[in-house]
N, CA, C, O and CB atoms as a CASP TS submission, in Angstrom:
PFRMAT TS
TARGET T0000
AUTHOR 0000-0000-0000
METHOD Language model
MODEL 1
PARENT N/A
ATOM      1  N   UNK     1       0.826  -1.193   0.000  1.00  0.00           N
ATOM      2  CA  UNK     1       0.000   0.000   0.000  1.00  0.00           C
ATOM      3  C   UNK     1       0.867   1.252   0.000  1.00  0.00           C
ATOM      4  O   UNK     1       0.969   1.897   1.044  1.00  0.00           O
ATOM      5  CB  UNK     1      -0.938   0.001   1.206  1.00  0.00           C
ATOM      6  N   UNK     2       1.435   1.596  -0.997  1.00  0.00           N
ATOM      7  CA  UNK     2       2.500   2.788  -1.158  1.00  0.00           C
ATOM      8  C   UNK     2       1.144   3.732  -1.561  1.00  0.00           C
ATOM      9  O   UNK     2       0.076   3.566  -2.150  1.00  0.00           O
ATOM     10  CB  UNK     2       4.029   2.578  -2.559  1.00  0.00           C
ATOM     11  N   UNK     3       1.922   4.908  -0.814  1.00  0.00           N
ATOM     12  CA  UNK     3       1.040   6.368  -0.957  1.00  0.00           C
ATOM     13  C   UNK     3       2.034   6.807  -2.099  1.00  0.00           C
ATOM     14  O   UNK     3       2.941   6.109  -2.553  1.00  0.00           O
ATOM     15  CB  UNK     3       0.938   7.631   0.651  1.00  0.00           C
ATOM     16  N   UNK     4       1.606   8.465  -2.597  1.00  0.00           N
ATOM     17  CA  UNK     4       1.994   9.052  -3.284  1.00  0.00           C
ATOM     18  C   UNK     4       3.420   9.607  -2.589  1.00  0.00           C
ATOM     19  O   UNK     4       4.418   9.665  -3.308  1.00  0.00           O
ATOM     20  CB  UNK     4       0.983   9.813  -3.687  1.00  0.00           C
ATOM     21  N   UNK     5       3.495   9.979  -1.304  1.00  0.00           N
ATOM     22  CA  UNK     5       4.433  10.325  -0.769  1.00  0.00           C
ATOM     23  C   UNK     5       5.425   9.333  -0.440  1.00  0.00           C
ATOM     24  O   UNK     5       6.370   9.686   0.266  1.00  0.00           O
ATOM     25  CB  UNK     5       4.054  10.929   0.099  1.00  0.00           C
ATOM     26  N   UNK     6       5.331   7.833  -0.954  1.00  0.00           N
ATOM     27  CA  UNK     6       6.674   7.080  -0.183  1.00  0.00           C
ATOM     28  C   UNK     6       5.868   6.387   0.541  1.00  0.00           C
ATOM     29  O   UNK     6       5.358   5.641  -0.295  1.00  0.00           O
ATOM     30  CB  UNK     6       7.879   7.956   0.760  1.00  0.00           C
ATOM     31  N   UNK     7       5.409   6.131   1.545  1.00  0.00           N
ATOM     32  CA  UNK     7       4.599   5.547   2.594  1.00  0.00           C
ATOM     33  C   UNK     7       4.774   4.607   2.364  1.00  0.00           C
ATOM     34  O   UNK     7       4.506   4.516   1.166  1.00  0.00           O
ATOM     35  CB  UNK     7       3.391   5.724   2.810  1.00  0.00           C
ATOM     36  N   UNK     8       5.248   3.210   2.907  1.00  0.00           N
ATOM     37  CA  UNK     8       4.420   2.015   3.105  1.00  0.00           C
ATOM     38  C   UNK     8       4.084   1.192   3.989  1.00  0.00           C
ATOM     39  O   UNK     8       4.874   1.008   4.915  1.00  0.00           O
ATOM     40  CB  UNK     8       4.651   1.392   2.576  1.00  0.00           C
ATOM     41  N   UNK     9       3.128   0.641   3.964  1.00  0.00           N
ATOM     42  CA  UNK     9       2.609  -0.604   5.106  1.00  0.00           C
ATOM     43  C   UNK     9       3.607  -1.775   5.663  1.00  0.00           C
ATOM     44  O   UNK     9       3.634  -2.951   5.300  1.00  0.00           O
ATOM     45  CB  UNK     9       1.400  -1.511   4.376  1.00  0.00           C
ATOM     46  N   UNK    10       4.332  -1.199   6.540  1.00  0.00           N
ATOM     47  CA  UNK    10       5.597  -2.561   6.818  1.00  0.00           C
ATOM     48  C   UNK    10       4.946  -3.950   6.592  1.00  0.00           C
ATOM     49  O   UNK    10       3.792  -4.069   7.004  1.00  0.00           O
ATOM     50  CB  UNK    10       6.264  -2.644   8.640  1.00  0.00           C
ATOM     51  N   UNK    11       5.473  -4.917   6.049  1.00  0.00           N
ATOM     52  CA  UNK    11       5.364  -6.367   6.432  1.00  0.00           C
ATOM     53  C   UNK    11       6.294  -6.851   7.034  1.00  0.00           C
ATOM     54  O   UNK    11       7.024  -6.092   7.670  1.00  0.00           O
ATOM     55  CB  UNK    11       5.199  -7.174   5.507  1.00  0.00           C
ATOM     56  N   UNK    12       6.572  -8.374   7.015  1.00  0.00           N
ATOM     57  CA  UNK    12       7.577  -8.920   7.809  1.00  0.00           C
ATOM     58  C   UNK    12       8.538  -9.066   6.372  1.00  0.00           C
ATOM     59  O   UNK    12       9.713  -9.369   6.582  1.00  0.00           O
ATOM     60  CB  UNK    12       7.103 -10.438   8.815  1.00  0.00           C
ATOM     61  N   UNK    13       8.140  -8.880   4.986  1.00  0.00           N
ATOM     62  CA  UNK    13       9.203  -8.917   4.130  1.00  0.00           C
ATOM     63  C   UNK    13       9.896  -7.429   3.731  1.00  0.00           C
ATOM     64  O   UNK    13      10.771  -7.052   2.951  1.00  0.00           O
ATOM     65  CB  UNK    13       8.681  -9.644   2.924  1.00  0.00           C
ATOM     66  N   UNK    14       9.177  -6.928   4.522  1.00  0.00           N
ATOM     67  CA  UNK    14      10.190  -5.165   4.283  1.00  0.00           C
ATOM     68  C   UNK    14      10.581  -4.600   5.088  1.00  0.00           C
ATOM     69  O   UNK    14      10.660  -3.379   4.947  1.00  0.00           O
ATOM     70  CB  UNK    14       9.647  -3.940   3.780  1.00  0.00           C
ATOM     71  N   UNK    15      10.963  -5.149   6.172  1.00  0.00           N
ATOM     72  CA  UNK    15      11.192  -4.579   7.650  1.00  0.00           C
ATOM     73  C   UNK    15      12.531  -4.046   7.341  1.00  0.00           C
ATOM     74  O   UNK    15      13.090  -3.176   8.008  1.00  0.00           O
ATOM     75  CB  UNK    15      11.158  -5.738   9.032  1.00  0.00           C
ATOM     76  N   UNK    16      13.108  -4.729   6.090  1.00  0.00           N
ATOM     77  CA  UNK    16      14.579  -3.891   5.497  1.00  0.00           C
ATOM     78  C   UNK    16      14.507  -2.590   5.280  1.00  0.00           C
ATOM     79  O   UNK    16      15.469  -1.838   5.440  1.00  0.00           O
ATOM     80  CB  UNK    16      15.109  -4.328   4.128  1.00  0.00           C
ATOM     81  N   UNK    17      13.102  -2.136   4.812  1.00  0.00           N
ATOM     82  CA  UNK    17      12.991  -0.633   4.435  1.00  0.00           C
ATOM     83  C   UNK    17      12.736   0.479   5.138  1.00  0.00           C
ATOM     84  O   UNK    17      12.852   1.631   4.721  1.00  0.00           O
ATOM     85  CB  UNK    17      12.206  -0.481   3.689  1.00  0.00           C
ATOM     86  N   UNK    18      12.349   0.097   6.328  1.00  0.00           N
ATOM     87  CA  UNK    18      11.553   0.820   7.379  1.00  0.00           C
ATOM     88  C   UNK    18      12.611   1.701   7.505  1.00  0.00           C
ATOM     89  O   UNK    18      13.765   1.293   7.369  1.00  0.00           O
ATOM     90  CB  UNK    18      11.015   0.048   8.763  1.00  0.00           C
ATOM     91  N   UNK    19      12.273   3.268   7.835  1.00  0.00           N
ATOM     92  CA  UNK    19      13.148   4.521   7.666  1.00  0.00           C
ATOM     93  C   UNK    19      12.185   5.502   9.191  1.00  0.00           C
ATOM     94  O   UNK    19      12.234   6.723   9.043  1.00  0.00           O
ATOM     95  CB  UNK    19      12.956   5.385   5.543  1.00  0.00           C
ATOM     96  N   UNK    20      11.608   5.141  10.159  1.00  0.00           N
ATOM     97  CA  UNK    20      11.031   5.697  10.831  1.00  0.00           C
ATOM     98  C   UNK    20       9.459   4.740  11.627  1.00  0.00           C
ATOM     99  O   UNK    20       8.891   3.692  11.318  1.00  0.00           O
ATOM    100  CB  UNK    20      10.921   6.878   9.952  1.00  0.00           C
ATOM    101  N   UNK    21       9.245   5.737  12.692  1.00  0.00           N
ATOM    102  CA  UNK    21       7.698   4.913  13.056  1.00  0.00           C
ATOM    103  C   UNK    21       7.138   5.672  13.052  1.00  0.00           C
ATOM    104  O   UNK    21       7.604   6.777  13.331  1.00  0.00           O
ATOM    105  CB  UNK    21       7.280   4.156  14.218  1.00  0.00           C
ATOM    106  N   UNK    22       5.642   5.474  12.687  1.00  0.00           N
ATOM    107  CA  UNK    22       4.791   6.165  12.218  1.00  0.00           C
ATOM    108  C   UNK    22       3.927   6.046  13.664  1.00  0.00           C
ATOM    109  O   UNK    22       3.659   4.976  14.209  1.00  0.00           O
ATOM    110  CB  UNK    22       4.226   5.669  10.763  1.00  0.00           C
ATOM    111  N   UNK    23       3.481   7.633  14.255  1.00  0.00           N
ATOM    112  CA  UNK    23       3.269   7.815  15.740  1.00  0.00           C
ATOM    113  C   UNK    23       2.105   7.220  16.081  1.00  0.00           C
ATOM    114  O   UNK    23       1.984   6.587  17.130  1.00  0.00           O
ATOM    115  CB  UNK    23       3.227   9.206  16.201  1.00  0.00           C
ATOM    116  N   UNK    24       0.766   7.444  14.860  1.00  0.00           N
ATOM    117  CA  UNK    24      -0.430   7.052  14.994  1.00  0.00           C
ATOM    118  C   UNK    24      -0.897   6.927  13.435  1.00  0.00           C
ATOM    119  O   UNK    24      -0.278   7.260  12.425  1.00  0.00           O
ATOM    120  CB  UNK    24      -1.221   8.020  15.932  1.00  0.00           C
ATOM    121  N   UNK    25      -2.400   6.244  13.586  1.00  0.00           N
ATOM    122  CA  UNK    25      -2.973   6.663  12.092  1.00  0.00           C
ATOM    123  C   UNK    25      -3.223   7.710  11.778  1.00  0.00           C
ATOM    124  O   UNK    25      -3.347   8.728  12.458  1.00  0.00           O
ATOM    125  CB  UNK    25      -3.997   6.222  11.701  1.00  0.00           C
ATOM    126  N   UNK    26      -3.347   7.495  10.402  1.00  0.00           N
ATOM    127  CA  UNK    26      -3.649   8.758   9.552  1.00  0.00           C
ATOM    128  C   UNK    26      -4.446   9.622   9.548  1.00  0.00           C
ATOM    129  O   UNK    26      -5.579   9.162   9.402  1.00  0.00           O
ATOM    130  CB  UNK    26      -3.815   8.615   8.637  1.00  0.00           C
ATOM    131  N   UNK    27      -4.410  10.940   9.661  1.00  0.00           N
ATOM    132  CA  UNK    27      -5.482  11.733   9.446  1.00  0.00           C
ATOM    133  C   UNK    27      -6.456  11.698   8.666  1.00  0.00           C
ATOM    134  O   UNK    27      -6.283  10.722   7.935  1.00  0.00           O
ATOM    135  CB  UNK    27      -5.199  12.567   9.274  1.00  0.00           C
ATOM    136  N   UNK    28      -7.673  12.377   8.330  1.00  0.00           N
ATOM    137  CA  UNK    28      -8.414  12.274   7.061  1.00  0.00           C
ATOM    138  C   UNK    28      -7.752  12.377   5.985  1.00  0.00           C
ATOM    139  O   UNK    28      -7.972  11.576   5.076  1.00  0.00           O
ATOM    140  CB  UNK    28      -9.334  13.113   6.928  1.00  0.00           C
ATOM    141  N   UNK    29      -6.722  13.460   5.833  1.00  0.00           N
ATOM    142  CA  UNK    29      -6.486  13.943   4.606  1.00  0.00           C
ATOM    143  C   UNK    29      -4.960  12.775   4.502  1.00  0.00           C
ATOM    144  O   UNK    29      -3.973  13.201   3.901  1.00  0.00           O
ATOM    145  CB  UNK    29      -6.312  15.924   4.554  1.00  0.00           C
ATOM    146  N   UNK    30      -4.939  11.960   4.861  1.00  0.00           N
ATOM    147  CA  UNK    30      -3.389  11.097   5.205  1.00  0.00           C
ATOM    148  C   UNK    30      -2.600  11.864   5.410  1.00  0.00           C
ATOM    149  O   UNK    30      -1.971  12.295   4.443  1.00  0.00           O
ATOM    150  CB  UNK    30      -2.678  10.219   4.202  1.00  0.00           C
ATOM    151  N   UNK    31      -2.384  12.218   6.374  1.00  0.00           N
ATOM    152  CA  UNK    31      -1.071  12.900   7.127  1.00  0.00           C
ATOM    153  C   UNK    31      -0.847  11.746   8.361  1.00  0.00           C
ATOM    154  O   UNK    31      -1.580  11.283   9.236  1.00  0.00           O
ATOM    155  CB  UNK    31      -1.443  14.759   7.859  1.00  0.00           C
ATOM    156  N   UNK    32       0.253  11.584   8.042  1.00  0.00           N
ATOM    157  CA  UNK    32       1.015  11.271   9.783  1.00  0.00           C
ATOM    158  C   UNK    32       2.119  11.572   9.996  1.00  0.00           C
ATOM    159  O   UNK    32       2.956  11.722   9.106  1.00  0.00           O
ATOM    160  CB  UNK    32       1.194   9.904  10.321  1.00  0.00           C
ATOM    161  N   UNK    33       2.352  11.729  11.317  1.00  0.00           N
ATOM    162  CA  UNK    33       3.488  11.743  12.377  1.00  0.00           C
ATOM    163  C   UNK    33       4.636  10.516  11.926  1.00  0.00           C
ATOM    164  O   UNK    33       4.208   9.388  11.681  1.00  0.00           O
ATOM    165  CB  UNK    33       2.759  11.406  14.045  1.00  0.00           C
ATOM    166  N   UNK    34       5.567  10.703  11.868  1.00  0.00           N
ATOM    167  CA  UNK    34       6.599  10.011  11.710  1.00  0.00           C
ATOM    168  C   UNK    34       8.210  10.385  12.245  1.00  0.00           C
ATOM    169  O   UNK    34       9.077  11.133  11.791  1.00  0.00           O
ATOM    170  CB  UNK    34       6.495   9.885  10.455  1.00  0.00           C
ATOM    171  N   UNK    35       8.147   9.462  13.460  1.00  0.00           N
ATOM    172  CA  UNK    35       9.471   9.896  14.017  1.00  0.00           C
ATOM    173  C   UNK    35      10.775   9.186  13.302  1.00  0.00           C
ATOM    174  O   UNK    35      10.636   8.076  12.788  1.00  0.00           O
ATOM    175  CB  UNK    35       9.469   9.551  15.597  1.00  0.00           C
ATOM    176  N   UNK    36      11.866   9.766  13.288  1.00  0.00           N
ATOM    177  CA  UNK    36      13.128   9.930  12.665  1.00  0.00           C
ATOM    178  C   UNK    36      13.770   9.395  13.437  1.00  0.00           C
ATOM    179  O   UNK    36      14.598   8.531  13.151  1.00  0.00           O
ATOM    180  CB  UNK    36      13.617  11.114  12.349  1.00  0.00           C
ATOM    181  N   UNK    37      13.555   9.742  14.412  1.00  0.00           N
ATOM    182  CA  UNK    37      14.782   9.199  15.629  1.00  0.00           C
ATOM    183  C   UNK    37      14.460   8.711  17.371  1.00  0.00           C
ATOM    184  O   UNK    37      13.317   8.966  17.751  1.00  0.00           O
ATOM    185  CB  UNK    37      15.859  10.627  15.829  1.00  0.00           C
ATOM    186  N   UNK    38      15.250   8.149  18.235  1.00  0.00           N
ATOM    187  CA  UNK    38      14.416   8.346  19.293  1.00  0.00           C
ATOM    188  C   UNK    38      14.143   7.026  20.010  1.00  0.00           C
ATOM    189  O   UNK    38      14.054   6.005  19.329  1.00  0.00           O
ATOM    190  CB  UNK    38      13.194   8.991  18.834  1.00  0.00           C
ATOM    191  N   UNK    39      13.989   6.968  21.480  1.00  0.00           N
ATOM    192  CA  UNK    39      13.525   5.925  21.716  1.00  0.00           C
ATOM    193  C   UNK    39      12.197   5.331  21.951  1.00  0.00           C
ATOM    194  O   UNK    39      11.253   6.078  22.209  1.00  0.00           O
ATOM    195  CB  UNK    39      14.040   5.774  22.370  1.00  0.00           C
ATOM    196  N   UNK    40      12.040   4.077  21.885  1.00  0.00           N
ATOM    197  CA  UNK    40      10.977   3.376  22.029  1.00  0.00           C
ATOM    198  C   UNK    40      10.129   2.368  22.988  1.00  0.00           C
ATOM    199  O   UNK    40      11.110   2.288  23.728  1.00  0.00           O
ATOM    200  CB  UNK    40      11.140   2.998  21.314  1.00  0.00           C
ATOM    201  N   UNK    41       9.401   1.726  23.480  1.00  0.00           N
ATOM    202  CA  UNK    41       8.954   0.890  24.763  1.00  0.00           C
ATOM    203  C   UNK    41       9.124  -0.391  23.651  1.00  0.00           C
ATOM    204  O   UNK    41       9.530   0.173  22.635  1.00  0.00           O
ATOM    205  CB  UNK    41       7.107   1.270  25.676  1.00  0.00           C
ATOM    206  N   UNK    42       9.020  -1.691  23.393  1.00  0.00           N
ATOM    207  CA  UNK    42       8.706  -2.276  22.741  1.00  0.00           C
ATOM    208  C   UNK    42       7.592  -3.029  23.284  1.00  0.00           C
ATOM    209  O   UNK    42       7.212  -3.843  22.443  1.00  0.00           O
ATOM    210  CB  UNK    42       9.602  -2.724  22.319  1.00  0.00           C
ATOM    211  N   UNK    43       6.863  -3.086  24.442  1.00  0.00           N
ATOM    212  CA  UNK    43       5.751  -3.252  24.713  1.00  0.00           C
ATOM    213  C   UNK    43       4.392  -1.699  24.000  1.00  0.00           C
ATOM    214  O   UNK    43       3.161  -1.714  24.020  1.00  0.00           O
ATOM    215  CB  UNK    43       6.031  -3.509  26.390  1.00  0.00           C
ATOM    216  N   UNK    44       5.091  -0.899  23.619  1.00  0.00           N
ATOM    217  CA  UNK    44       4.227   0.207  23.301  1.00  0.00           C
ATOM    218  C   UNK    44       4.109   0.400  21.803  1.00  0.00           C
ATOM    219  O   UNK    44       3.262   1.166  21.344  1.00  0.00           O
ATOM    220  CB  UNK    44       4.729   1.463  23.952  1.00  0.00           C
ATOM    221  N   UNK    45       4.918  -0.260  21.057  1.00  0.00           N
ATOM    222  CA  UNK    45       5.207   0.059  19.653  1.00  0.00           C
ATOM    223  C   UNK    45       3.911  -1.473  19.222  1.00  0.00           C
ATOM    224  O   UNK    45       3.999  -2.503  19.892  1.00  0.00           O
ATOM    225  CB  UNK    45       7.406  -0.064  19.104  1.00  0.00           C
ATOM    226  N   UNK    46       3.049  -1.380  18.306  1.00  0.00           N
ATOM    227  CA  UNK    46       2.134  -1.955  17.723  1.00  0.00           C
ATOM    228  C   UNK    46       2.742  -2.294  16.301  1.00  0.00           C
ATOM    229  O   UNK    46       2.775  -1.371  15.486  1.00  0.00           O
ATOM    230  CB  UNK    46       0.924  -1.133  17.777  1.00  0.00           C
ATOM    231  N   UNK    47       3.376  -3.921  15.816  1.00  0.00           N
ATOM    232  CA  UNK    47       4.079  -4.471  14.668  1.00  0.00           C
ATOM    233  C   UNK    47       2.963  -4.709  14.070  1.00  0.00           C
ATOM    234  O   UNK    47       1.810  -4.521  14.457  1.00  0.00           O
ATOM    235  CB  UNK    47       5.050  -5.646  14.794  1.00  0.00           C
ATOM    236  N   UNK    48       3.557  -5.337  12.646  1.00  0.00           N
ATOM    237  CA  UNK    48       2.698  -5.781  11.607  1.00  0.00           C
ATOM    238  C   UNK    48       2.744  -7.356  12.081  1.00  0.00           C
ATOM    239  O   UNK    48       3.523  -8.047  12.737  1.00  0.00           O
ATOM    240  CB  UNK    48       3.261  -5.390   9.961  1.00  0.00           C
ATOM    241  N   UNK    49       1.588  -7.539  11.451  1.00  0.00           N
ATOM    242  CA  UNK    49       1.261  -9.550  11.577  1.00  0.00           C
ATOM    243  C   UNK    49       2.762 -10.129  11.565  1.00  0.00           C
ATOM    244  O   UNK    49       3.695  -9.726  10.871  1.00  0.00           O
ATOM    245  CB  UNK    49       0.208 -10.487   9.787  1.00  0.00           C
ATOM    246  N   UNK    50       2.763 -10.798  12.167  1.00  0.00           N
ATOM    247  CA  UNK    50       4.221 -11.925  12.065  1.00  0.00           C
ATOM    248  C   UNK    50       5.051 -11.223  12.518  1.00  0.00           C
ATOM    249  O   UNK    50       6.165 -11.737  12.420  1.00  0.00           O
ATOM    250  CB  UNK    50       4.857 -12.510  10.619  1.00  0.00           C
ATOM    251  N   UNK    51       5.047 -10.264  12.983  1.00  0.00           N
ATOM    252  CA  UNK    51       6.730  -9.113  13.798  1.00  0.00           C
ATOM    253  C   UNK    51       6.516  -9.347  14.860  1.00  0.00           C
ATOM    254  O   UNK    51       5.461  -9.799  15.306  1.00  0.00           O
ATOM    255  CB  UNK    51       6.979  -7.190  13.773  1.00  0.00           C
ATOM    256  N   UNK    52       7.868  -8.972  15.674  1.00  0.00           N
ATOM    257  CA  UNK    52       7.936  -8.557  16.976  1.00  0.00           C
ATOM    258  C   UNK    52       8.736  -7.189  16.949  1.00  0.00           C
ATOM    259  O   UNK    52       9.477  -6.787  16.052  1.00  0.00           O
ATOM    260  CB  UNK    52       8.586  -9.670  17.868  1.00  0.00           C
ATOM    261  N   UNK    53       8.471  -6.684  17.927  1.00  0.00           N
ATOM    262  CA  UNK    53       9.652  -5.037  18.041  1.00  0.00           C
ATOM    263  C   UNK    53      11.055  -5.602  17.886  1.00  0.00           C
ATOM    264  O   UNK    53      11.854  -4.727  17.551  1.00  0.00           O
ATOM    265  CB  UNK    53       9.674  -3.996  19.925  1.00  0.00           C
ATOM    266  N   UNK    54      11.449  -6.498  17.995  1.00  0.00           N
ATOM    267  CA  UNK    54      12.804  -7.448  18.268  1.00  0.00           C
ATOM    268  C   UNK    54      13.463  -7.438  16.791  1.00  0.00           C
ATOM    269  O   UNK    54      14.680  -7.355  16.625  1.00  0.00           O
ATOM    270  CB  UNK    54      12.402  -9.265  18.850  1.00  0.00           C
ATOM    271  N   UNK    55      12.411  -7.544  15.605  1.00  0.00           N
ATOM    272  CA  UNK    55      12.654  -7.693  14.783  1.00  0.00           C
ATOM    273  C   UNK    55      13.204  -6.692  13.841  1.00  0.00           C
ATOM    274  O   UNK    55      13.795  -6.867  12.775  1.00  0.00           O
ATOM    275  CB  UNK    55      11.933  -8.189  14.636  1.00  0.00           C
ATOM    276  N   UNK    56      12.920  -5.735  14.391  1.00  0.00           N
ATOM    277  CA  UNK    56      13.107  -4.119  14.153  1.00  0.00           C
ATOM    278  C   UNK    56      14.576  -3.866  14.518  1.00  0.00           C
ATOM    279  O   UNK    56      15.375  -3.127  13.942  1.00  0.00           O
ATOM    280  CB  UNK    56      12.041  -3.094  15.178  1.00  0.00           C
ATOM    281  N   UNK    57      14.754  -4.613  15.561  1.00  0.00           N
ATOM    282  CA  UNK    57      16.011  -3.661  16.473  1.00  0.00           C
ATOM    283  C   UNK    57      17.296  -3.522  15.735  1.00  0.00           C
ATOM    284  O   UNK    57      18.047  -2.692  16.249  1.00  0.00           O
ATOM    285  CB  UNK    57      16.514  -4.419  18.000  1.00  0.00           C
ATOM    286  N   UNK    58      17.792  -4.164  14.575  1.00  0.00           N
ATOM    287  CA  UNK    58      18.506  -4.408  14.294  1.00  0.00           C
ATOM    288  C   UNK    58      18.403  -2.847  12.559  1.00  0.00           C
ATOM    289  O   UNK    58      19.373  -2.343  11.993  1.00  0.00           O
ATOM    290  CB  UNK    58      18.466  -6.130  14.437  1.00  0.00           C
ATOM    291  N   UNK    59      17.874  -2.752  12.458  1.00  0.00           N
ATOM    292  CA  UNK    59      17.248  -2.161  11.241  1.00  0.00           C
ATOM    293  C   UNK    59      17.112  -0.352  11.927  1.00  0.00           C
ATOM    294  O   UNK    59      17.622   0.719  11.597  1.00  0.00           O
ATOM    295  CB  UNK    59      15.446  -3.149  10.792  1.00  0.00           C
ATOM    296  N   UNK    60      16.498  -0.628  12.613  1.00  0.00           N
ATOM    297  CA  UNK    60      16.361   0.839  13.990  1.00  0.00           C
ATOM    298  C   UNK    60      17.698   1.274  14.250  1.00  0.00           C
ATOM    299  O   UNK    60      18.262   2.355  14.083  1.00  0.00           O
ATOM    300  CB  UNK    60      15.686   0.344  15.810  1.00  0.00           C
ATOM    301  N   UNK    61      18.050   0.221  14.678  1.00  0.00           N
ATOM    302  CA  UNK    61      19.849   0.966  15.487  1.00  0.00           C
ATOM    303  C   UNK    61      20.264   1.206  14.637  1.00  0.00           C
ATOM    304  O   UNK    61      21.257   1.765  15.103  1.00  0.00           O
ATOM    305  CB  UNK    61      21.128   0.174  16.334  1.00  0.00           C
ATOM    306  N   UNK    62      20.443   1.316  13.049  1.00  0.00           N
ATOM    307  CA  UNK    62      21.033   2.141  11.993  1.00  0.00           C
ATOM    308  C   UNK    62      20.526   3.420  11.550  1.00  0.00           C
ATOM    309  O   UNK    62      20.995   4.338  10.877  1.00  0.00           O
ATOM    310  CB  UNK    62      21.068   1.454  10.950  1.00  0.00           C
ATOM    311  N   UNK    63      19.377   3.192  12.157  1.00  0.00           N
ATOM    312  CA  UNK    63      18.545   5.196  12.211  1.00  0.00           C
ATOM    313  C   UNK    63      18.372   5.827  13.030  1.00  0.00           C
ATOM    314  O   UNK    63      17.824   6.929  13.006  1.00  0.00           O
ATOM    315  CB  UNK    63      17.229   5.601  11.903  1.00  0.00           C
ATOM    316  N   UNK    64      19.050   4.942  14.442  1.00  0.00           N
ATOM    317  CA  UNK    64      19.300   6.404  15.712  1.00  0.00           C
ATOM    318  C   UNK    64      17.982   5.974  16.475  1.00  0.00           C
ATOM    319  O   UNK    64      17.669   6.607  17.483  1.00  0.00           O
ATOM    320  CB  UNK    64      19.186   8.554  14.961  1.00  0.00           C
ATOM    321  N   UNK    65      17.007   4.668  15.931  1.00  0.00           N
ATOM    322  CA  UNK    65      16.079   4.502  16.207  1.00  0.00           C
ATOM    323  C   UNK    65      15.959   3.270  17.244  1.00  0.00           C
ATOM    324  O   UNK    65      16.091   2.106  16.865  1.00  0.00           O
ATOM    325  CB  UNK    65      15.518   4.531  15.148  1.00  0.00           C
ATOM    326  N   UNK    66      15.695   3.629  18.603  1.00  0.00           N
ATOM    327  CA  UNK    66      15.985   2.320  18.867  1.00  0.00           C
ATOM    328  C   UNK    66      15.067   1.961  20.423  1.00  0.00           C
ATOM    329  O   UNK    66      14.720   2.754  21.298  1.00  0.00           O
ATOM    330  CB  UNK    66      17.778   2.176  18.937  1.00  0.00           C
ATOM    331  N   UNK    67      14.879   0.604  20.342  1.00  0.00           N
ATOM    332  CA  UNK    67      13.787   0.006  21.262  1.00  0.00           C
ATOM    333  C   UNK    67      14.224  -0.712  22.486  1.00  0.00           C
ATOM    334  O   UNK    67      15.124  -1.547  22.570  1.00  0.00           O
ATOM    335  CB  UNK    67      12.973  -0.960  20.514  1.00  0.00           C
ATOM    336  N   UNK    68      13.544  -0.315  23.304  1.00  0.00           N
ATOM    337  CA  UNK    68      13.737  -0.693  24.769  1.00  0.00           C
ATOM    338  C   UNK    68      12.885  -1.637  24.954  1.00  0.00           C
ATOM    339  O   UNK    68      11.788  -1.747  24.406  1.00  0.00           O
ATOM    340  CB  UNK    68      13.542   0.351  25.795  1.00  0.00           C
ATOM    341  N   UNK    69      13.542  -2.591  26.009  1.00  0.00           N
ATOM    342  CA  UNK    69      12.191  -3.663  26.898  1.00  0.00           C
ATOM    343  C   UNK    69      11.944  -3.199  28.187  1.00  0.00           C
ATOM    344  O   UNK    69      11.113  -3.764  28.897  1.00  0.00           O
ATOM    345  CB  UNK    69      12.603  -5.408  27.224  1.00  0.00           C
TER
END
């Protein structure tokens, strides 16, 4: 589900691409929040089917992005 802007719907086969987390859903007009950097709960972060935050961590710590237990 790519938007016009780049956007896409992580799966467990693109977790390579992930460049940020997206804070909440989308507005009406699709806008969201998307953090760059920063830390995370990994009990608080909500994955796609078949993920864990665990799965992330490795992909995150190359964007400054990174998850706590």
């Amino acid at each position: 589900n790519k938007t016009a802007d780049g956007i896409v719907k992580t799966t467990k086969d693109t977790i390579a691409d992930v460049y940020g987390v997206v804070a909440a859903d989308s507005d009406e007009d699709g806008n969201v929040v998307i953090y760059l950097t920063g830390e995370f709960f990994a009990d608080a972060l909500i994955c796609p089917a078949g993920t864990t935050a665990d799965d992330f961590k490795a992909v995150f710590r190359k964007l400054n992005l990174f998850i706590k237990n």
